[in-house]
N, C-alpha and C positions, 0 to 999 in steps of 0.2 A: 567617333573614330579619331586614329591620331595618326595623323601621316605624313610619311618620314620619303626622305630619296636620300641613296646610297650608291658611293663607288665615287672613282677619280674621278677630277675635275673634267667638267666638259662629257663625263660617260655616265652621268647619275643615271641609276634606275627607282624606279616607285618601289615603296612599302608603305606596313604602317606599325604602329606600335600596339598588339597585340594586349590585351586585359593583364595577363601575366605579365608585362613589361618586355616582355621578347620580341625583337625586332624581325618583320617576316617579307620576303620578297615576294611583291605581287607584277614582276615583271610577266607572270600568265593570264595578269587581264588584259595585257598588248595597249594600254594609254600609259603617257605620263601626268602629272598630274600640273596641267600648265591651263593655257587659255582655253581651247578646246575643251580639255575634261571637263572642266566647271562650267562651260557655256552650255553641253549638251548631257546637262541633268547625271556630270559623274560622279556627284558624292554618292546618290542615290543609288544608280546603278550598281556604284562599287560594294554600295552597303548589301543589296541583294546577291551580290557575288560572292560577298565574304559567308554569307550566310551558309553559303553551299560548299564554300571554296577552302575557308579560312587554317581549319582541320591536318589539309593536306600540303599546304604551305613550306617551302623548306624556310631555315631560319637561316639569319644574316650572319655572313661571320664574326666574332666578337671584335676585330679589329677593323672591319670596315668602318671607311670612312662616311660619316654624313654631309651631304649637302644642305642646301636649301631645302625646306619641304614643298616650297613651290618652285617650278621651271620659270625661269625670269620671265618676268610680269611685261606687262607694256610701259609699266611706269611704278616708280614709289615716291609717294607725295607723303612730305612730311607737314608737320605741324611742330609751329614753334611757341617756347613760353606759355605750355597750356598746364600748368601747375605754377601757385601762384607763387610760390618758394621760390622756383626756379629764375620766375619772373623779377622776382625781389633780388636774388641772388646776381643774377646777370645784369643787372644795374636799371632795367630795361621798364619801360611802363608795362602793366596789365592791358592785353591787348584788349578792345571791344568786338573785334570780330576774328575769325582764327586767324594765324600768320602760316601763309603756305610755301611751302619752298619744296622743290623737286633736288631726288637722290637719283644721280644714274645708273641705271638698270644693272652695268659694269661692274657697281661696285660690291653686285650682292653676293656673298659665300655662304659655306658652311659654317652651323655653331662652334664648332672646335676645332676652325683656320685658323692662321694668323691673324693679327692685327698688323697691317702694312702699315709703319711709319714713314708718309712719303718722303723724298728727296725736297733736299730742303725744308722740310717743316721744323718748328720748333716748338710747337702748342696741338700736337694732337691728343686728346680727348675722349672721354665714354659718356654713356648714354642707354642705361636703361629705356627700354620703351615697350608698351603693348604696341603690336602690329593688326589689326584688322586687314582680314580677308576678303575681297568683295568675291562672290559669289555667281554675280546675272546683270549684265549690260546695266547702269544704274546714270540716269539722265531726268532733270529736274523733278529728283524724287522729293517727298516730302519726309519732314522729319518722323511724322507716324506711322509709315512704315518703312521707315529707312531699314530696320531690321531685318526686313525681308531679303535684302539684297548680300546679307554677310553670309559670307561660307564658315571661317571660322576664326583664330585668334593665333599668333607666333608671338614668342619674343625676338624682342628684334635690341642689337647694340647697335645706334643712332654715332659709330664713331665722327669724328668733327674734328676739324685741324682749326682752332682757331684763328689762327693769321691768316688765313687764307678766307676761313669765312668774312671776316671781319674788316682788314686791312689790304685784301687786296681787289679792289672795286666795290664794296659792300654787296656781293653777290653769295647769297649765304650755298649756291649748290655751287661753287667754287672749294667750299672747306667740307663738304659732307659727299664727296663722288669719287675719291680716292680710289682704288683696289681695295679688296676685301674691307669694306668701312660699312660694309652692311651684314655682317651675319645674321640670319634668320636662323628661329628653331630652337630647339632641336624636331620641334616637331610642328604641326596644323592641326590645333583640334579642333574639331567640327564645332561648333556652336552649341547645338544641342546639351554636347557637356560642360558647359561654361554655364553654370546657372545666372551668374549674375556678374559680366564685365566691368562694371560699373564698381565691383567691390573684391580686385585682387590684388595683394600684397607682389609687390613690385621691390628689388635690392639687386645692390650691386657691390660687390668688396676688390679693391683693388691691394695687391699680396695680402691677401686674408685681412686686409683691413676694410668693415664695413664704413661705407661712404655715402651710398643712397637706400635709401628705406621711407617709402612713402605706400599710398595707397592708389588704386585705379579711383575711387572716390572722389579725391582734391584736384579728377579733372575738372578747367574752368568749364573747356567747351565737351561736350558725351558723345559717345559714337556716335548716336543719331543727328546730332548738330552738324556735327560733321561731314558725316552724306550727305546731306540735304546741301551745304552750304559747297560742297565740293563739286555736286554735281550738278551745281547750276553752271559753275565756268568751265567742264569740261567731262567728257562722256569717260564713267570708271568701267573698267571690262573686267570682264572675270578673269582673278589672280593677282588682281592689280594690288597692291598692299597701298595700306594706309596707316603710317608711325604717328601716334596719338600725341606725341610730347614725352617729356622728361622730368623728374622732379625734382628736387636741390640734390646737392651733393655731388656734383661735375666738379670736374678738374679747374673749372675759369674759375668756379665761385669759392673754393676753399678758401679759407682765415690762416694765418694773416697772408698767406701768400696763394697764389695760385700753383698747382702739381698739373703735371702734364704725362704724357704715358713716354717710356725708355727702354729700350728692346731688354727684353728678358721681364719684363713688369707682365703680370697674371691678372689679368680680369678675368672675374666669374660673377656670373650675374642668373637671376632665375624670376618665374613670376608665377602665383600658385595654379597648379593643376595644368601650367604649360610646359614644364621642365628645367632645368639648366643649362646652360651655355659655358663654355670658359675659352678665352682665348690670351696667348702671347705673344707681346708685342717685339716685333722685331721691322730691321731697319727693308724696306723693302727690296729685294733684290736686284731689282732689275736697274735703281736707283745710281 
């Protein structure tokens, strides 16, 4: 299944992304699809629902907006420098064990928001990422079957304001908590049809210029290393996302000089079999 939430901020309803590519409202199966659904067996159910259900579905209007396909999580933990490119590129050693830094829950939108250039920055940033979806309460699990506990897979744009991560206290969820600095999506696909995470083409082009192009592969640390190592220092609940890293081709590490994002600048970014994203960046308003 691919599942999508639609409508103005703060009013999102559940859907999913139908076999034909048509986006269809499942606001008549009365959940959304947040901590609750995943905690009490709702992929499953949903999947028995659509079975019966799917048919008589109406479709979304072509210009509805998308949100998040998950209702904000309890938390998104990211992981840093887990592509050794990136690692090289950001000046930075090869970590030994994964580098974790938390994104506030605040900052996550829809794939085709803006990108909020905060107030006063001057080094904000993109960031391809696969997102993993935790699935079922996941506490000192083990890496064999850390699998068990995934629901499914988003792209996620890891935006970053460098001086902030970097230069103002060395607190890296300083430069990654902004507003809109996490679009998720455009969809959740279930697990099931992700044959192998481990091997998708990940890119990002900034104004139609390609920038990042790597694989899910050249991760150092893998999903499952992941859960295992995550959830020994703190309990992951269902919905909670998990940003796997990034791989060269960011705005810090460009030759000879470093590029930064400017309101009106286009990110679009995609990872295979999970869909595209694109957003623009503009100055944030409230700023």
């Amino acid at each position: 299944m691919k599942l999508i939430r639609f409508g103005q901020i703060g009013q999102e309803r559940p859907g999913i992304q139908a076999a034909n590519g048509d986006y269809l409202d499942c606001s008549s199966f009365g959940e959304d699809w947040n901590e609750d659904f995943f905690n009490n067996n709702g992929l499953e159910r949903l999947k028995i629902w659509l079975e019966a259900n799917e048919s008589t579905l109406p479709k979304i209007p072509a210009d509805s907006r998308l949100g998040s396909p998950v209702a904000r999580p309890s938390k998104i933990v990211c992981i840093g420098l887990n592509y050794l490119k990136h690692a090289e590129e950001s000046g930075m050693a090869v970590p030994e064990v994964p580098i974790i830094f938390m994104k506030a829950t605040s900052s996550l939108c829809g794939p085709f928001d803006p990108i909020y250039i905060p107030k006063n920055s001057v080094q904000t940033d993109w960031e391809v990422e696969l997102a993993v979806v935790i699935g079922k309460r996941a506490k000192y699990v083990s890496k064999e079957n850390a699998m068990d506990y995934v629901a499914g897979y988003a792209l996620h744009n890891d935006v970053s304001e460098r001086d902030f991560q970097l230069r103002h206290g060395g607190q890296w969820v300083k430069g990654k908590s902004a507003d809109n600095f996490a679009p998720l999506g455009p969809t959740l696909v279930t697990k099931d049809e992700v044959s192998d995470p481990h091997n998708l083409r990940l890119w990002l082009k900034l104004n139609d210029e390609l920038l990042q192009d790597s694989n899910t592969s050249d991760l150092i640390f893998d999903i499952p290393t992941l859960i295992e190592h995550l959830s020994q220092y703190m309990t992951l609940l269902p919905g909670d996302v998990i940003s796997t890293g990034t791989p060269s081709g960011v705005g810090l590490g460009l030759k000879p000089e470093p590029r930064y994002l400017k309101p009106g600048d286009v990110v679009e970014l995609g990872i295979d079999g999970l869909g595209i994203s694109k957003q623009v960046a503009m100055n944030d308003p409230e700023a």
